[in-house]
N, C-alpha and C positions, 0 to 999 in steps of 0.2 A: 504494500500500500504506500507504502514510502517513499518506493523508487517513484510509483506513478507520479504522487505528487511533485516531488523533483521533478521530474521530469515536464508536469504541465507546468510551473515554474520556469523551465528553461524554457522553453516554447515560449509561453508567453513576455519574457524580457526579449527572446533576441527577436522576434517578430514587430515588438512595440515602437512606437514612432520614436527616432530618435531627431533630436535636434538638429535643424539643417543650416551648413557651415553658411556664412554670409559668404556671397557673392560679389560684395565688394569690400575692401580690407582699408576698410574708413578710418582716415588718419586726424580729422579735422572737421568740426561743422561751425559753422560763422553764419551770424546773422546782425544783417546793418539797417537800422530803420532811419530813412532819411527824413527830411524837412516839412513840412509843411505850413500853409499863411498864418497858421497860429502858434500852440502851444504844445504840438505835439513832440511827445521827448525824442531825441536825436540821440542814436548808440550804434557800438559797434561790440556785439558777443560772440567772444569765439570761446570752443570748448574741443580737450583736445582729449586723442583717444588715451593718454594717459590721467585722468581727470583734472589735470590745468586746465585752469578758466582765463580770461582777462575779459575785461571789460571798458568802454572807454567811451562816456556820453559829453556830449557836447549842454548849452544852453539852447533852450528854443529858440524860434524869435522874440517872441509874447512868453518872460518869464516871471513868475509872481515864489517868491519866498513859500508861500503854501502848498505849493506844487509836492514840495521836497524830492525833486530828481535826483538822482545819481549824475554829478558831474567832476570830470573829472578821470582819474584811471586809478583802476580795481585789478584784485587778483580774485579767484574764488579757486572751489574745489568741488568737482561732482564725482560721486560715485561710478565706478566701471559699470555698474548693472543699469546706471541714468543712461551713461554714454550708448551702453548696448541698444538700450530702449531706441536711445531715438536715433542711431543704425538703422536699426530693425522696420523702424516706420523710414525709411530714407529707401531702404530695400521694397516694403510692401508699395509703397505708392511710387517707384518705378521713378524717381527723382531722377537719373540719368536721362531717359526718356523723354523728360517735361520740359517747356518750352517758358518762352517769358506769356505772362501774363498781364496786359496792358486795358484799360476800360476810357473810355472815353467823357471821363470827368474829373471835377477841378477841384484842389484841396483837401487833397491825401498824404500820405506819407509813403515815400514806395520804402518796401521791404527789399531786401536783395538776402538770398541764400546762398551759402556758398560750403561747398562739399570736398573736400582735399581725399584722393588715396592715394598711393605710391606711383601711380600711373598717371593723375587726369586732376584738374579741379576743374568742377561744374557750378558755375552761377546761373542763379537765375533770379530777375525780376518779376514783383509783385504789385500791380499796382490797380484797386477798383476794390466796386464794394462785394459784386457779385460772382465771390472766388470759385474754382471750380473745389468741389468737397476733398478730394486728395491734395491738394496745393494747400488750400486753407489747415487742414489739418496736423499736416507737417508745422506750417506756420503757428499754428497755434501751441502744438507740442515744444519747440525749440521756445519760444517764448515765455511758455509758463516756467521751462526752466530755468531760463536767466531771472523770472520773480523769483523762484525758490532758492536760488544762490545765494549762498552769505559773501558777500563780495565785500573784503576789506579797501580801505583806500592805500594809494601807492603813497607816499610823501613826493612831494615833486620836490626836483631836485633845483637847487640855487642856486640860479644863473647870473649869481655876480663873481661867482670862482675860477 
């Protein structure tokens, strides 16, 4: 009775789905949200496959003290299972494949993504309200994690030396 079970054991682990190798050996994912006629924040997030961060906002045009932006340059630190994550959605939604996405109105912020592997970087442009659901979503994933980031400040260095 014993062997059986062993044996349906073995069966069922080497039959089991196992985890499928990425297809692209992603070194770097950046993302840069540019300008627009108002208030909207100005940055630039990169995160890299070893969990270095950096981060580096500008001021709006239109900027008020309550805002409280991030300006200035940051270091942060994310987890290898964050980096995998958002790999894995760079993989699912076929990000090499995707083109610039452009909409035909005024006073936005474009997004630019941009994807490093040992072979190739890929950018792409974002800009409109009416994202297609895989662009946005990506977008929206890289995004949430530069909010979840505990991003220190760099001390800037003093340029009277």
């Amino acid at each position: 009775m014993n062997t059986i079970i062993n044996i349906l054991m073995l069966t069922l682990f080497a039959f089991s789905p196992k985890a499928k190798p990425p297809r692209h050996d992603i070194q770097q994912i950046s993302i840069r949200q540019g300008p627009c006629y108002g208030a909207c924040p100005i940055y630039t997030a990169t995160f890299n496959k070893d969990g270095s961060a950096t981060f580096e906002g500008e001021k709006p045009r239109f900027h008020s003290p309550e805002m409280n932006l991030r300006i200035g340059k940051f270091w942060g630190k994310i987890t290898m299972e964050k980096f995998d994550s958002l790999a894995e959605i760079i993989e699912e939604v076929d990000f090499f494949k995707m083109s610039n996405y452009r909409e035909r109105v005024t006073d936005l912020s474009t997004t630019y993504i941009t994807v490093t592997t040992p072979e190739t970087t890929k950018t792409i442009e974002i800009y409109g309200i009416h994202i297609p659901e895989e662009m946005e979503r990506l977008r929206r994933a890289i995004k949430e994690t530069v909010d979840q980031t505990s991003w220190q400040k760099l001390e800037e260095a003093d340029e009277t030396e």
